[in-house]
C-alpha positions as CSV (number, residue, x, y, z in Angstrom):
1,X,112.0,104.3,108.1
2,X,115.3,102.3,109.5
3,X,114.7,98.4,109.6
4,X,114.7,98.7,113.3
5,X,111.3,100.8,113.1
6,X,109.8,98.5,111.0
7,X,110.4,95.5,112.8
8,X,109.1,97.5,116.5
9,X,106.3,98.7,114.4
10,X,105.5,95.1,113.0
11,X,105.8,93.5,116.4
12,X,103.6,96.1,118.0
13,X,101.0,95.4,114.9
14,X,101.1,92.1,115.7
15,X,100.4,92.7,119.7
16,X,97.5,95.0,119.1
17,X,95.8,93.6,116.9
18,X,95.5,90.6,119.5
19,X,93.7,93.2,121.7
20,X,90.3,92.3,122.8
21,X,88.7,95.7,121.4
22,X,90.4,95.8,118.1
23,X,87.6,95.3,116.0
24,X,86.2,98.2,117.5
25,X,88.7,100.6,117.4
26,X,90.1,99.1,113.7
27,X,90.0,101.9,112.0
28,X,91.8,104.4,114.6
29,X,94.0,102.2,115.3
30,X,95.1,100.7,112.0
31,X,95.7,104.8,111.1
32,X,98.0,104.8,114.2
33,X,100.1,102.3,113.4
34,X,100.4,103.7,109.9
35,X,103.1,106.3,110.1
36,X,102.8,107.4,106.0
37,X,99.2,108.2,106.8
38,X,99.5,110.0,110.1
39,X,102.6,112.0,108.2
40,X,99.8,112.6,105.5
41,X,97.2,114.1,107.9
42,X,99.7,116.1,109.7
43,X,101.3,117.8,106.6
44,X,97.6,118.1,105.8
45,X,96.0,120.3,108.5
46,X,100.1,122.0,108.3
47,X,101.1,120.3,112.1
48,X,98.2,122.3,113.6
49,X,97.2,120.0,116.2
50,X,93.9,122.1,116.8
51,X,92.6,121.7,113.3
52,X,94.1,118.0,112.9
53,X,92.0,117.2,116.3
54,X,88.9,119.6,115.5
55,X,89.6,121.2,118.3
């Protein structure tokens, strides 16, 4: 990821997790902002968005 990624992802971290529901939605969001992971569960249901969703 170029440096310009991780500062917009780090700055966008920072906003969110300001957010007045955070605690309650930690968990999806905290996977959101992680792109390794979400490149992880992609590769993992093979880009399929229907199995990745449980469609």
């Amino acid at each position: 990821m170029s440096k310009l990624n991780t500062l917009l992802l780090k700055q966008i971290s920072t906003k969110v997790k300001k957010f007045e529901l955070y605690d309650q939605h930690k968990k999806e969001i905290d996977f959101i902002l992680s792109p390794k992971e979400v490149l992880k569960e992609k590769e993992a249901h093979k880009y399929n968005i229907i199995k990745g969703w449980n469609l």
